[in-house]
C-alpha positions in Angstrom: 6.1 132.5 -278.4 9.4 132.2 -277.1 10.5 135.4 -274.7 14.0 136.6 -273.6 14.5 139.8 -271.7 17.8 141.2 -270.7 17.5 143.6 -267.4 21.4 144.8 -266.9 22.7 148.1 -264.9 24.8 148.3 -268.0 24.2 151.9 -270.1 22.4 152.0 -272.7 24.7 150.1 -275.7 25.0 152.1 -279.1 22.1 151.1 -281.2 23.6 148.9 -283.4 25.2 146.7 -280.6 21.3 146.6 -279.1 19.7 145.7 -281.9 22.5 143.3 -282.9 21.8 141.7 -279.3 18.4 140.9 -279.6 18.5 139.8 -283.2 21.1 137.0 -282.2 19.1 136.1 -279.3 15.7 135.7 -281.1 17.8 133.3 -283.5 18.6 131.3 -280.9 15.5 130.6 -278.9 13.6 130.4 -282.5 16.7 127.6 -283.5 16.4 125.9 -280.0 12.8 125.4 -279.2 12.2 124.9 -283.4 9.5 127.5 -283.7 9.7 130.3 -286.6 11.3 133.4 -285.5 8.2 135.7 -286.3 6.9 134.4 -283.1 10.1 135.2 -280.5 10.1 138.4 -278.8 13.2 140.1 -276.9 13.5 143.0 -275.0 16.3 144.6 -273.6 16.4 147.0 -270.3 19.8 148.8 -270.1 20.8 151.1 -267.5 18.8 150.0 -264.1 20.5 150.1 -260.7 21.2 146.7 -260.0 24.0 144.7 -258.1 25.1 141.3 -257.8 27.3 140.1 -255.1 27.5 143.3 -253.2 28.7 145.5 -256.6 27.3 146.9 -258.9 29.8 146.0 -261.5 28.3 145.3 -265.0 25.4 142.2 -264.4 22.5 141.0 -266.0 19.4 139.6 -265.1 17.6 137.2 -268.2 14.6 135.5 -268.7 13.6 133.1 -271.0 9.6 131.6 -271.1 8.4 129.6 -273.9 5.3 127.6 -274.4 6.2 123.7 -273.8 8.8 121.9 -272.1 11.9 122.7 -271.4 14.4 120.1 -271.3 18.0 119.8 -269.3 20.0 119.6 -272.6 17.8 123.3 -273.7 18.6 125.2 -270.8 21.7 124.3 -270.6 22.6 124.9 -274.4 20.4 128.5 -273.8 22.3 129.2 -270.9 25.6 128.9 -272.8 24.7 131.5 -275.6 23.2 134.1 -273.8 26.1 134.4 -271.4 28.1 134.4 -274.4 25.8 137.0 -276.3 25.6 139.0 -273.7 29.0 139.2 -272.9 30.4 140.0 -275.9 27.2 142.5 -277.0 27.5 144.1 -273.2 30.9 142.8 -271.6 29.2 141.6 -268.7 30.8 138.6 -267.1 29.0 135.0 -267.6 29.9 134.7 -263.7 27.2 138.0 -263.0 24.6 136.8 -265.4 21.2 135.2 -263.8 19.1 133.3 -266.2 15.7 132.5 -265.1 13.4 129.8 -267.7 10.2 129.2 -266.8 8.0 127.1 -269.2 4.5 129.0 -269.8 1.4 127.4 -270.1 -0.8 127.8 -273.4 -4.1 129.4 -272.2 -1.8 131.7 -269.9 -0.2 133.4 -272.6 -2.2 136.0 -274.8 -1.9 137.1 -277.8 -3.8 138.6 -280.4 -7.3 138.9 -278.5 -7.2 134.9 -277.4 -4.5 132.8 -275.8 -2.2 130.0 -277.1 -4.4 126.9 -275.3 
């Protein structure tokens, strides 16, 4: 049940690139945390008024949850590939980017009328 959403004050990106986005970022949480892709979900949220360091220059805000434990060598290897996804899919600097992971616990997470526990 792995989750990434992308909140950036970046417009909306022509459909393509959006879609494009979240289908490379479903492929990497499914290839990172080994779980089939039919069970990662991504959302993206252009165009909100954010800033980051006193701008409002292009920046992004991510999260990443997945069911489990994530390790040092994950995050790290996650981090790296969403900067570089979403810098290249919305040319927002790797230096504005926030990432937040949080590992979720199974019987905290619903789905389908019962939870993961």
């Amino acid at each position: 049940m792995p989750l990434c959403h992308v909140l950036t004050n970046v417009p909306p990106p022509a459909p393509g690139t959006g879609k494009a986005l979240l289908g490379d970022l479903s492929r990497l949480l499914a290839a990172r945390f080994g779980k089939p892709e039919r069970w990662v979900m991504t959302a993206l949220q252009p165009g909100l008024a954010m800033t980051f360091g006193g701008t409002d220059a292009p920046t992004a805000f991510v999260t990443v949850r997945n069911i489990g434990t994530m390790e040092p060598a994950d995050t790290l290897a996650l981090s790296e590939g969403i900067c570089s996804l979403v810098g290249r899919s919305l040319g927002v600097s790797s230096e504005r980017i926030y990432i937040e992971f949080g590992d979720a616990v199974g019987h905290l997470w619903g789905w389908n009328g019962g939870t993961f526990a």
